[in-house]
One Martini backbone bead per residue (centre of mass of N, CA, C, O) as a GRO file, in nm:
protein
  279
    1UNK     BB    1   2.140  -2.655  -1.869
    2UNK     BB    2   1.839  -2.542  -1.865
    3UNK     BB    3   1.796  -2.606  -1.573
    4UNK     BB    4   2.007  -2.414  -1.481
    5UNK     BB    5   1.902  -2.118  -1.602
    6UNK     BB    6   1.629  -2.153  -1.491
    7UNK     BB    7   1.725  -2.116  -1.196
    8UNK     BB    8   1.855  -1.841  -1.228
    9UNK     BB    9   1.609  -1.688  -1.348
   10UNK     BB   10   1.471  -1.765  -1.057
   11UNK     BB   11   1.629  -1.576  -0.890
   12UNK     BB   12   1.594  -1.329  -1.018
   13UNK     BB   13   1.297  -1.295  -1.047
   14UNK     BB   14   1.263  -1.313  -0.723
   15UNK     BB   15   1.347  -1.007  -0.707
   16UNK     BB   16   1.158  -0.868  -0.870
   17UNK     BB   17   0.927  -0.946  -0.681
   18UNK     BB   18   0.983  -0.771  -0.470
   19UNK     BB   19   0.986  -0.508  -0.601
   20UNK     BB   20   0.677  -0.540  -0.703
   21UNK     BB   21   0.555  -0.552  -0.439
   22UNK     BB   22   0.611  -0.264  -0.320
   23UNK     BB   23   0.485  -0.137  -0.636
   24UNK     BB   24   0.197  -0.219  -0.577
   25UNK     BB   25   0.120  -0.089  -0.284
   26UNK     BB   26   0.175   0.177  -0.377
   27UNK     BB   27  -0.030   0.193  -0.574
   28UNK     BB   28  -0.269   0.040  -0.445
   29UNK     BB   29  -0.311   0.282  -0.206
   30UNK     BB   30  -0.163   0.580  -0.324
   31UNK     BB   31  -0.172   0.626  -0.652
   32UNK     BB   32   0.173   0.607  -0.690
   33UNK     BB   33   0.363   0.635  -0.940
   34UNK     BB   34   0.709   0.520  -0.791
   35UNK     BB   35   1.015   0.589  -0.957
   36UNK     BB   36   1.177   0.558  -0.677
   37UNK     BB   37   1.186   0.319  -0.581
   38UNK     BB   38   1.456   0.173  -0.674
   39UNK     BB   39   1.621   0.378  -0.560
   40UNK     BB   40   1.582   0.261  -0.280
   41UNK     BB   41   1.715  -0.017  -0.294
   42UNK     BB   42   1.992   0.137  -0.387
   43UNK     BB   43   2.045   0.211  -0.092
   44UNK     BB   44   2.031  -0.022   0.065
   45UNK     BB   45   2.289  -0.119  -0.084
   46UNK     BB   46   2.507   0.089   0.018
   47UNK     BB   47   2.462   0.057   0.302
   48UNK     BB   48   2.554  -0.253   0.300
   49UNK     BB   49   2.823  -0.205   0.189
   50UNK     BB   50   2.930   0.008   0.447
   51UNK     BB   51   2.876  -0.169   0.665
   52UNK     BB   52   3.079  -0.387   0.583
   53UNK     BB   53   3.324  -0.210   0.556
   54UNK     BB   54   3.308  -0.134   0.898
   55UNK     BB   55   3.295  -0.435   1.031
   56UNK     BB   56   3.019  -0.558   1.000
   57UNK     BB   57   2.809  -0.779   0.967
   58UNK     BB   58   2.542  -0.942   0.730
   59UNK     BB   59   2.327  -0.898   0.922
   60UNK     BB   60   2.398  -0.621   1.050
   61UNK     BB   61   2.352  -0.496   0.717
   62UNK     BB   62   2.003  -0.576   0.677
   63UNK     BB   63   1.908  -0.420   0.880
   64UNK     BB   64   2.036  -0.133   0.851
   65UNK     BB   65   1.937  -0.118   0.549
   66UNK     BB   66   1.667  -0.125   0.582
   67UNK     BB   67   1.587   0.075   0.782
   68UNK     BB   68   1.677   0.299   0.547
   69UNK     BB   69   1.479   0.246   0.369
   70UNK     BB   70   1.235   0.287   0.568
   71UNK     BB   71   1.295   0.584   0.581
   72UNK     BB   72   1.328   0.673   0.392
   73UNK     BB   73   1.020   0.636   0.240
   74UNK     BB   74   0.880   0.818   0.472
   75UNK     BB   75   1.038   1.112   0.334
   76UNK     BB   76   0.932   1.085   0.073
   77UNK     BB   77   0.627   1.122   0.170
   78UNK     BB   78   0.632   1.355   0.336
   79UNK     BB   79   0.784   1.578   0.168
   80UNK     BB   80   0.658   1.477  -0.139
   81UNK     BB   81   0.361   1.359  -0.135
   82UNK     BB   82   0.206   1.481   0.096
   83UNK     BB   83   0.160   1.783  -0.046
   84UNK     BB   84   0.019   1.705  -0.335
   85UNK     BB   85  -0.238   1.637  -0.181
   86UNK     BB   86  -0.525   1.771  -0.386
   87UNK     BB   87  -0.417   1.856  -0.614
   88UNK     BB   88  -0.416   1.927  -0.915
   89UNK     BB   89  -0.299   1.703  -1.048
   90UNK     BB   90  -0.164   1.468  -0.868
   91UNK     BB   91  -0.078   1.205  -1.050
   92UNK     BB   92   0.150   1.395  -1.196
   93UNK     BB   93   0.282   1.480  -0.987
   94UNK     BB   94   0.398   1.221  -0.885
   95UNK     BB   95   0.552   1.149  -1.111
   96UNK     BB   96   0.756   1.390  -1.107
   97UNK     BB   97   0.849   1.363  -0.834
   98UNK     BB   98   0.967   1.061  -0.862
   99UNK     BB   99   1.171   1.142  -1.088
  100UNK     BB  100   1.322   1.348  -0.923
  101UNK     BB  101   1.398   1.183  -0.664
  102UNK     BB  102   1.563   0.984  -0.832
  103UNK     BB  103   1.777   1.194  -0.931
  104UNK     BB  104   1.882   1.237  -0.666
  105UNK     BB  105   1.968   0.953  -0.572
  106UNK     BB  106   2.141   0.855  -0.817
  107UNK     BB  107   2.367   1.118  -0.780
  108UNK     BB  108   2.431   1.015  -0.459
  109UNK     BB  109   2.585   0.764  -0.606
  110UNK     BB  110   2.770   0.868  -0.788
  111UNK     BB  111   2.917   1.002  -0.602
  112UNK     BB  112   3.005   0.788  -0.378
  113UNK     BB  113   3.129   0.598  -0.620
  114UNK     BB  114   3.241   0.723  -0.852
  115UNK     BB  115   3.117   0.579  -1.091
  116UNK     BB  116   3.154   0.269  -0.954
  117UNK     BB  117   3.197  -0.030  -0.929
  118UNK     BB  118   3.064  -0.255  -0.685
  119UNK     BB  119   3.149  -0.497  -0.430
  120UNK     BB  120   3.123  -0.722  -0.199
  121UNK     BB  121   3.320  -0.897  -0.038
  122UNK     BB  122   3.528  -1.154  -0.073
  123UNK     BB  123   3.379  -1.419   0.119
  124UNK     BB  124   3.128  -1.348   0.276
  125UNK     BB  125   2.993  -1.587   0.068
  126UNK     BB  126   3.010  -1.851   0.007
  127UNK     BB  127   3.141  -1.977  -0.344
  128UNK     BB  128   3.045  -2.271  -0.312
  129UNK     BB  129   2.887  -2.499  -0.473
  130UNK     BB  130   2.624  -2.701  -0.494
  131UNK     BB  131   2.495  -3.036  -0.603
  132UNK     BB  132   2.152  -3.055  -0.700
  133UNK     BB  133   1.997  -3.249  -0.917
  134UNK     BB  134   2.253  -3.085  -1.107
  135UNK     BB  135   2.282  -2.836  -0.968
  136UNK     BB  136   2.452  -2.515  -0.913
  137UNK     BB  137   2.439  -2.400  -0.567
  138UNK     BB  138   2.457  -2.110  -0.399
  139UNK     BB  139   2.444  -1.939  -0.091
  140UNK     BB  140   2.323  -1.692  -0.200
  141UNK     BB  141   2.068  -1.841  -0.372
  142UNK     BB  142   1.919  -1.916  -0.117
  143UNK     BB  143   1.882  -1.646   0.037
  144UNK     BB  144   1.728  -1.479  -0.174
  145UNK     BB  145   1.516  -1.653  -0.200
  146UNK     BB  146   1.424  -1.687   0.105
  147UNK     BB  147   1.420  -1.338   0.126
  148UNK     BB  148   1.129  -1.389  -0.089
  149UNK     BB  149   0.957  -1.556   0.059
  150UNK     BB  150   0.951  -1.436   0.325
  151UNK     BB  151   0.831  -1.145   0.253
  152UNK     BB  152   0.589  -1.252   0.129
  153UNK     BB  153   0.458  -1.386   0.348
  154UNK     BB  154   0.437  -1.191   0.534
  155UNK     BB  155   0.277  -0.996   0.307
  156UNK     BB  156   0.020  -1.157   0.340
  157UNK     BB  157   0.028  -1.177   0.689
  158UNK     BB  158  -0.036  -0.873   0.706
  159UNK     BB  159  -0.302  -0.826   0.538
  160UNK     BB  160  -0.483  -1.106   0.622
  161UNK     BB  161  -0.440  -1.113   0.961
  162UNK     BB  162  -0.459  -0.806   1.009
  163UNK     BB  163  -0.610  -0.521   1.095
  164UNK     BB  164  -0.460  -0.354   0.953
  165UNK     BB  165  -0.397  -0.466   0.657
  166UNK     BB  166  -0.688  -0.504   0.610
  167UNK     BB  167  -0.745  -0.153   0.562
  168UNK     BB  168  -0.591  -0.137   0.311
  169UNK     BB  169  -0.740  -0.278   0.147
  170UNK     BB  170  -0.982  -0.137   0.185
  171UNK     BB  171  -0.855   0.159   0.100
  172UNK     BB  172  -0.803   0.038  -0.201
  173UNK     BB  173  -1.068  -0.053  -0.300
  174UNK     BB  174  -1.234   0.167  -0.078
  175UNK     BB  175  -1.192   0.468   0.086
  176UNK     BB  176  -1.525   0.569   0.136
  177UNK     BB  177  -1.632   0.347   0.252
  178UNK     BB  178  -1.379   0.305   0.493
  179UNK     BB  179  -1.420   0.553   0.616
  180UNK     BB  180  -1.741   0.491   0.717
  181UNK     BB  181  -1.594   0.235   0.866
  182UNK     BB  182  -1.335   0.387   1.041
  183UNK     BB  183  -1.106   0.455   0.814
  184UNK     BB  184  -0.847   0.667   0.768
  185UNK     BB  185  -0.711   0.806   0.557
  186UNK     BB  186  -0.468   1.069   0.407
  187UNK     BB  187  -0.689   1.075   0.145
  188UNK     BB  188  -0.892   1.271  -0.074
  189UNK     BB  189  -1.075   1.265  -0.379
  190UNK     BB  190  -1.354   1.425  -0.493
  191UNK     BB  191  -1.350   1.416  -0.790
  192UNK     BB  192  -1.386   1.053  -0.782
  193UNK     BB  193  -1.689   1.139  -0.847
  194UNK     BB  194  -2.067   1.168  -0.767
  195UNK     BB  195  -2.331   1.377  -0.731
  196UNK     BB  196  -2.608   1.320  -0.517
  197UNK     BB  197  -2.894   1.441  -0.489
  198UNK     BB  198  -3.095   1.495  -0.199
  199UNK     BB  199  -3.418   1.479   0.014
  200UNK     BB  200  -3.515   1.563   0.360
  201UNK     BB  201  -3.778   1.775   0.455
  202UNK     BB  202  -3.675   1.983   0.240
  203UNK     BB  203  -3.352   1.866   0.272
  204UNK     BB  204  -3.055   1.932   0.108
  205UNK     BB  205  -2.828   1.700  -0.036
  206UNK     BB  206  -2.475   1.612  -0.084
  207UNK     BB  207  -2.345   1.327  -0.266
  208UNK     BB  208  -2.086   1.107  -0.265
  209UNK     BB  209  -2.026   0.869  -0.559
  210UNK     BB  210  -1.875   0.660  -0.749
  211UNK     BB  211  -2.174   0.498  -0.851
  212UNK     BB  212  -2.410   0.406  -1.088
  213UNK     BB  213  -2.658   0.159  -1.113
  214UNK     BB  214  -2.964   0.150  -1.022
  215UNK     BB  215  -3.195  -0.086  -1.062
  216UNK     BB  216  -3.217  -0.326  -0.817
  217UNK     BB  217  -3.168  -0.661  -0.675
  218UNK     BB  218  -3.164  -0.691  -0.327
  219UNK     BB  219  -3.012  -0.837  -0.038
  220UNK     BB  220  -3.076  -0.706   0.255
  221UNK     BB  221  -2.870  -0.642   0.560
  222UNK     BB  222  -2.850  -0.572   0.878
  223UNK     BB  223  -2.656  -0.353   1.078
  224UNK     BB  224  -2.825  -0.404   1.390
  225UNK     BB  225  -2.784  -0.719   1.387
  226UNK     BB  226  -2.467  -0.747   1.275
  227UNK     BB  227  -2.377  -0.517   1.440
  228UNK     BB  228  -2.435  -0.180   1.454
  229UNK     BB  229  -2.547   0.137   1.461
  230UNK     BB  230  -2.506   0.332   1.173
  231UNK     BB  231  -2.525   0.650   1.100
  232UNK     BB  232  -2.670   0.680   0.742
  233UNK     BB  233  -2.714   0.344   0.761
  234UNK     BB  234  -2.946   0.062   0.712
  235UNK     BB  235  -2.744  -0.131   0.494
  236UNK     BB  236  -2.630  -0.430   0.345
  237UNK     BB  237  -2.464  -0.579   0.018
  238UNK     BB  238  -2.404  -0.833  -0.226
  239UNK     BB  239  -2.328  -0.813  -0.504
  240UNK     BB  240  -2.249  -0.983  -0.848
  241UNK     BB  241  -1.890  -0.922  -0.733
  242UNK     BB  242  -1.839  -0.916  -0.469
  243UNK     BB  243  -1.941  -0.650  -0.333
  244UNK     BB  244  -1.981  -0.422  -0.103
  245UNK     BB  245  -2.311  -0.255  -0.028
  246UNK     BB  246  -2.443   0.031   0.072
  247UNK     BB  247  -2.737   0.171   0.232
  248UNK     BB  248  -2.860   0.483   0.256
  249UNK     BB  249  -2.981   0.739   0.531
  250UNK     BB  250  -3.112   1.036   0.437
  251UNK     BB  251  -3.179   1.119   0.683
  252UNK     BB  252  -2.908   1.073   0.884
  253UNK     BB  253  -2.739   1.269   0.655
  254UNK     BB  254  -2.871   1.513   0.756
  255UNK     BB  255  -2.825   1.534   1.066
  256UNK     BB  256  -2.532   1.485   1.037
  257UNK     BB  257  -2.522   1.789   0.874
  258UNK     BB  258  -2.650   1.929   1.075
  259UNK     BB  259  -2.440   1.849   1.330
  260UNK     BB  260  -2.208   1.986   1.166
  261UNK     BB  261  -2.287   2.301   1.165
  262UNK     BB  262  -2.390   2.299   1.501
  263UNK     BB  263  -2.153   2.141   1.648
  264UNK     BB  264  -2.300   1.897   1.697
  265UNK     BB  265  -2.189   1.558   1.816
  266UNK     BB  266  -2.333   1.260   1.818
  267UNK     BB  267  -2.185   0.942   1.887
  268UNK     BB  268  -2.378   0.818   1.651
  269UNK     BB  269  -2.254   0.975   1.415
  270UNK     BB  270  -2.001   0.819   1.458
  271UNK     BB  271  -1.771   0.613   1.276
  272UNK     BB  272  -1.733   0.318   1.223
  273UNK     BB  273  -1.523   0.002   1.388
  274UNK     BB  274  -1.463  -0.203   1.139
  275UNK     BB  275  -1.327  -0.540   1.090
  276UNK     BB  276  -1.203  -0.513   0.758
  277UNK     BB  277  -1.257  -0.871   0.654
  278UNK     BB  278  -1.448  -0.996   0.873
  279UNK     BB  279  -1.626  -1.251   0.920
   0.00000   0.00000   0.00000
């Protein structure tokens, strides 16, 4: 009995963790606690209950139904949060927005079943439970399960296997390093940071860093030796938290904002693109 709840507990977490996956992505690279996430869930479920009672087979209802929930996520992206980005509080204003969003969604879901439960015709799938080391496993509960084995392989391999994939990752962790070595992420927000003014041959500029470290000890490697010259940098390091850390060349960032005030923009000046996360 206990093992046999273990495994139903085991199959409903399952769902959790794919839920999880999507809104830590989200969170992960655009910094928006997106409380509207689950209701795109829920709306693919809804297109994909009208699309079998329409007469569609159950794979060509949950192809049709993710691709729906994939065009609304995106439509939400666009309409909705990418107007925010650079607002001041725009972190708040996410969040508000994506209440609104959730409300929004949930209001058209029960407008569409009349506040009813819903649910798929019975016998879509066989419910004869089979009987494995004592447990009785339903063709439901290995599919569901499959499909979250699937999709997490899938976006492990696709996040660390793929060129985009290291890009988001890279963006994620630091989207100002990942800018300079040529990700452009969709947003930047200057107040995220401190400005540390320097000078070079009597001209001033001010730079934009995350944090200030001090004076360290540290094995700086040439990037003209290790990829290419890079307009601006020197080299690069591995700190002690194992995270890297470019050295700038003042003199660079200096030519940089003169040829960017004077309209004149030469090829070395341009951010290089590197294959974020490869060996």
């Amino acid at each position: 009995m206990l093992a046999q709840q273990l495994f139903n507990g085991l199959v409903v977490g399952a769902v959790y963790a794919l839920f999880a996956l999507g809104f830590n992505l989200v969170f992960g690279v655009h910094k928006i606690m997106n409380l509207a996430h689950g209701a795109v869930f829920m709306i693919g479920a809804f297109v994909g209950l009208f699309t079998v009672n329409a007469g569609f087979p159950l794979w060509a209802a949950l192809v049709i139904a993710t691709g729906c929930s994939g065009l609304l996520a995106v439509v939400i992206e666009v309409l909705v949060f990418r107007p925010l980005r650079g607002t001041p509080e725009a972190e708040f204003a996410f969040l508000i927005a994506s209440i609104g969003v959730d409300m929004i969604l949930v209001n058209l879901a029960l407008r569409a079943s009349d506040a009813r439960t819903l649910r798929f015709p019975f016998g879509l799938v066989p419910a004869e439970p089979m009987v494995v080391l004592g447990l009785r496993i339903t063709t439901l509960q290995l599919i569901i399960t499959g499909a979250v084995v699937f999709c997490g392989l899938g976006l492990a391999w696709y996040l660390n296997r793929t060129s985009f994939g290291r890009q988001v990752r890279a963006v994620s962790n630091n989207e100002r390093a990942a800018t300079l070595l040529g990700v452009e992420p969709r947003s930047e927000d200057p107040t995220q940071g401190i400005v540390v003014v320097v000078e070079h041959d009597g001209v001033r500029i001010a730079v934009l860093v995350d944090d200030l470290l001090g004076q360290q000890q540290v094995v700086i490697k040439s990037l003209d030796t290790n990829f290419r010259r890079v307009e601006g940098v020197m080299g690069a390091t591995i700190m002690g938290d194992g995270h890297v850390a470019l050295i700038l060349d003042v003199g660079g960032l200096v030519r940089i904002a003169q040829a960017a005030r004077s309209g004149v923009f030469h090829e070395s000046c341009a951010p290089a693109r590197v294959p974020v996360g490869a060996a």
